[in-house]
N, C-alpha and C positions, 0 to 999 in steps of 0.2 A: 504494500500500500504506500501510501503517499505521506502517509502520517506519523512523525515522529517517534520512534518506540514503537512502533506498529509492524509487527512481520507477519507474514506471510509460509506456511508453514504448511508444509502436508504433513502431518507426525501420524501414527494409526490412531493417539488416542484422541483427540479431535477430529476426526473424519466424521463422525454419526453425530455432531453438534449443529443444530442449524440455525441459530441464533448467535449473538455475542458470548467470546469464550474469552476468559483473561487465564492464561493460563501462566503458574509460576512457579519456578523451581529456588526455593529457601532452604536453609537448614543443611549445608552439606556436611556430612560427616564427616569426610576426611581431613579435614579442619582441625589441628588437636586443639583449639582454643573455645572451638564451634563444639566440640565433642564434651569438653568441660560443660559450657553452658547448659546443656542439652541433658545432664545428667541431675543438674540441678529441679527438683520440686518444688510446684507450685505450694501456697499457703495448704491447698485442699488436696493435696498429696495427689492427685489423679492425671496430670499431666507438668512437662517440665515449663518453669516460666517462661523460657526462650520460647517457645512455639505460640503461646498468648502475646510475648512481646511483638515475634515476627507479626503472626495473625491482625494484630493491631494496626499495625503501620500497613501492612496489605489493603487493610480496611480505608485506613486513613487517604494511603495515596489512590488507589478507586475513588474515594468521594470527591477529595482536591482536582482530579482529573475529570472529572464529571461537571463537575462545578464549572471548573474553568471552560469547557467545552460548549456549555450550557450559556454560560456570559458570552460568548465569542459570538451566538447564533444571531 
């Protein structure tokens, strides 16, 4: 595409998507600094805080991105 950040990708696991797909890869483990965090628990023992931190900001840049795209119209 045309757009910034925006690729264009045959991958197999998007092929049966036929809507808007944001697809993203965080969290790599062979990171041994990434692999520290990642080992670390949440307050509620059920997932590591890295993964709600990552998730957050995933969260965040989608909205700012949307926003922004949305003002531009």
């Amino acid at each position: 595409t045309i757009e910034k950040g925006v690729f264009s990708r045959n991958l197999a696991l998007t092929r049966q998507i036929k809507g808007t797909l944001c697809y993203i890869e965080a969290l790599y483990q062979d990171n041994f600094e990434e692999s520290i965090l990642l080992s670390n628990k949440a307050a509620n023992g059920y997932y590591p805080k890295r993964v709600q931190d990552v998730s957050n900001g995933i969260f965040e840049g989608i909205i700012n991105y949307l926003s922004i795209k949305n003002y531009q119209k």
